[in-house]
VEXZA-762193 format. One record per residue (C-alpha): residue in one letter; x, y, z. Coordinates in steps of 0.001 Angstrom, whole numbers, padded with zeros to 6 digits, always signed. Example, Ala and Ser with C-alpha at 12.3 -4.5 7.8 and 13.67 -1.06 7.14 Angstrom:
<nodes>
A+012300-004500+007800;S+013670-001060+007140;
</nodes>
This chain:
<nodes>
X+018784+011200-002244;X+016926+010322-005319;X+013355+009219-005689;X+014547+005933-006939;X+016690+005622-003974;X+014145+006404-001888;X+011695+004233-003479;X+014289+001148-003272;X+014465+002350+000411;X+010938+002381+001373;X+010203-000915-000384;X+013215-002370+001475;X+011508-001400+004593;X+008467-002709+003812;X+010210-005916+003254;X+011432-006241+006293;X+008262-005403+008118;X+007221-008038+006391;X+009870-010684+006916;X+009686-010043+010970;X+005930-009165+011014;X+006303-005461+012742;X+004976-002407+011689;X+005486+001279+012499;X+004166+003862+012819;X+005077+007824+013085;X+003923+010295+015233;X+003849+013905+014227;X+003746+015413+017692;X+003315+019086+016012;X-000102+018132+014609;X-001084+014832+016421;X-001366+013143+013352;X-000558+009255+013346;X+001018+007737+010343;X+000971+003685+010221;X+003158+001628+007769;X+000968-000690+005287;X+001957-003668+007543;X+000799-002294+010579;X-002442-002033+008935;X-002457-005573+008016;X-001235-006788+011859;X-004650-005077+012881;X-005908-006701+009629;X-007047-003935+007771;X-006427-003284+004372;X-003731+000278+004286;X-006132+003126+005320;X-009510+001248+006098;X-009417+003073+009127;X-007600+005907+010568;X-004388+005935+012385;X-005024+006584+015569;X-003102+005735+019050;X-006557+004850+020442;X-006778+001958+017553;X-003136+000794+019083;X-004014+000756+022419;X-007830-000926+021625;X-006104-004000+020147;X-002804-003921+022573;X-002171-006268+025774;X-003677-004130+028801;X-000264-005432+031013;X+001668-003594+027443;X-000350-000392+027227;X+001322+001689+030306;X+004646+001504+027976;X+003010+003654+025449;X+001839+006118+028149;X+004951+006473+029690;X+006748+007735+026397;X+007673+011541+027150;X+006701+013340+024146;X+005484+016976+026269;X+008249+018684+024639;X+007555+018215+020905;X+010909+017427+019819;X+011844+014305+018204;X+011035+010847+019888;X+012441+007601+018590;X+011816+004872+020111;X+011145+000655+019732;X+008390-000817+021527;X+006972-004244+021721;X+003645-004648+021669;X+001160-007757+022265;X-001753-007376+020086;X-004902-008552+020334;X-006176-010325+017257;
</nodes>
C-alpha cells in the first residue's frame, strides 16, 4: 500500500467515526500502551492528545452497568484481540 492510499484510508476512517459518532481505540497488549482515534478524544471532549490514552480514562467516563464488558475481554495471552464494544459514556 502506498502512503497516499493509506492516507485516503485513514481519513476515510476518520470520516466515518465521525458520521456515526464512535471512536477507537488500539491496544498494544506487548507494551500496554493505549492508542485513541482523534474522535474518541473529542467523545470525551478533549482536543487529540490533551490527555493520555489510558483504559482508566475509558472506564472513568463509561456507564458502571457497561464497564464489566471491558473487564471481561481475554487479552492474558498477548495475541491479537479484535473486538466491538458499545459503550455508554458519561458526558
Amino acid at each position: 500500500m502506498t502512503t497516499e492510499q493509506d492516507t485516503w484510508r485513514q481519513a476515510l476512517w476518520a470520516w466515518g467515526e465521525k458520521l456515526t459518532q464512535t471512536g477507537l481505540w488500539e491496544h498494544d497488549l506487548a507494551s500496554g500502551e493505549l492508542i485513541w482515534s482523534d474522535n474518541l478524544f473529542g467523545i470525551f471532549d478533549h482536543d487529540p492528545g490533551a490527555v493520555e490514552s489510558s483504559l482508566e480514562h475509558v472506564l472513568l467516563r463509561t456507564y458502571p452497568d457497561d464497564r464489566d464488558r471491558v473487564h471481561q475481554l481475554d487479552v492474558s495471552d498477548k495475541t491479537s484481540v479484535a473486538t466491538a464494544l458499545r459503550l455508554g459514556i458519561i458526558t
